[in-house]
C-alpha positions as CSV (number, residue, x, y, z in Angstrom):
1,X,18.7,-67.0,-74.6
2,X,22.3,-67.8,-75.0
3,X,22.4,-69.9,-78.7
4,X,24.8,-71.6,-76.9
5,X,22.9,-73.3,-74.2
6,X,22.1,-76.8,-74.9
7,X,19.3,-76.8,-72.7
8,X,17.4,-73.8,-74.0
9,X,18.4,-75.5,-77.6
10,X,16.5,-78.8,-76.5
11,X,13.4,-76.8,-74.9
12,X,13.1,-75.4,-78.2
13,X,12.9,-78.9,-79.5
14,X,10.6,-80.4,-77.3
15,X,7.5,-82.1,-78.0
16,X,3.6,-81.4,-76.0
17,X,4.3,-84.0,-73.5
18,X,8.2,-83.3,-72.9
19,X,7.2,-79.8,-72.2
20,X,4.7,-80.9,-69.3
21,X,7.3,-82.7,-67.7
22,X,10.1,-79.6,-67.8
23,X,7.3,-77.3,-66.0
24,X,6.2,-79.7,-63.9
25,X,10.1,-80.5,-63.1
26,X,10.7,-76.1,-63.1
27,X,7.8,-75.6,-60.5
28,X,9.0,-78.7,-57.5
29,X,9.9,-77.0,-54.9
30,X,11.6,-79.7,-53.4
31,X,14.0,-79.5,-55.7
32,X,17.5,-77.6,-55.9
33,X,18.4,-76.2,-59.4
34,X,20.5,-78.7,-60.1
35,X,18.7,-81.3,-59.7
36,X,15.8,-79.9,-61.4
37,X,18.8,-78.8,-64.4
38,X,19.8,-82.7,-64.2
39,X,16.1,-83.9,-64.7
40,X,15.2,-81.5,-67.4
41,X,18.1,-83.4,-69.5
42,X,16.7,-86.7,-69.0
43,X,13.5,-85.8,-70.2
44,X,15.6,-84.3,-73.1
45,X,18.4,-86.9,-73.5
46,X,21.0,-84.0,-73.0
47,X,24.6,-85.2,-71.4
48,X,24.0,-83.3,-68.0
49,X,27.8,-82.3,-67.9
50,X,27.5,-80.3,-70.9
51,X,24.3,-78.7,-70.0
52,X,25.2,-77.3,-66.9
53,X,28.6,-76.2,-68.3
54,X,26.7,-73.7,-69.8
55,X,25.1,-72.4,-67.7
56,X,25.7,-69.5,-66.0
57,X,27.9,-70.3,-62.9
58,X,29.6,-68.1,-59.6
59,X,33.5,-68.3,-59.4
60,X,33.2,-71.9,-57.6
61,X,31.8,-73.5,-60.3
62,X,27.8,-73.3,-58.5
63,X,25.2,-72.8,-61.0
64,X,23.0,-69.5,-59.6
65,X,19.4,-70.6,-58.7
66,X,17.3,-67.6,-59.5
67,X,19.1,-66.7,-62.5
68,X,18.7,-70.2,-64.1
69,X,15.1,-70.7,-62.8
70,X,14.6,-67.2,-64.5
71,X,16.4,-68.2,-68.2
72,X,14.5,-71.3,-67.7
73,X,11.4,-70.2,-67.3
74,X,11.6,-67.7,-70.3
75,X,12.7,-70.4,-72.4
76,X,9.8,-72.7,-71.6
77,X,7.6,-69.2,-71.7
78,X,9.1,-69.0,-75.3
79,X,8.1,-72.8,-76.2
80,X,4.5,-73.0,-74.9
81,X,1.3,-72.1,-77.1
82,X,-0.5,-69.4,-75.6
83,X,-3.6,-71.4,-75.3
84,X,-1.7,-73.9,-73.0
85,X,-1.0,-70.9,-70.8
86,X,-4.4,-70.4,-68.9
87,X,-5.4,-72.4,-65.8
């Protein structure tokens, strides 16, 4: 991940239950990547304008969707005890 990222930097901080709440936030489908980007920093106490300048972004300023649910999902992958992992 990007040491850079503010967000990855907090996953990497987060406790049991905080980490619940970013996959449970990561897998609504009802949700657009922003949103879900704008959640995951309240669970975290990140400022959501610095989180999602860091993200990767097209020329308009848009966050991509699949390339931040992908970074995401690595970075909770990263964070998450392997005998959490199993249904």
């Amino acid at each position: 991940m990007d040491s850079e990222n503010i967000l990855f930097d907090g996953i990497a901080q987060a406790n049991e239950h905080q980490m619940d709440a970013l996959w449970a936030i990561l897998k609504y489908r009802d949700m657009g990547i922003l949103r879900k980007v704008y959640a995951m920093c309240e669970v975290l106490g990140l400022d959501k304008d610095k989180v999602v300048s860091t993200l990767p972004q097209d020329e308009n300023g848009r966050i991509y969707d699949s390339k931040n649910r992908f970074l995401l999902s690595r970075a909770l992958l990263g964070q998450s005890p392997i005998d959490n992992l199993s249904p």
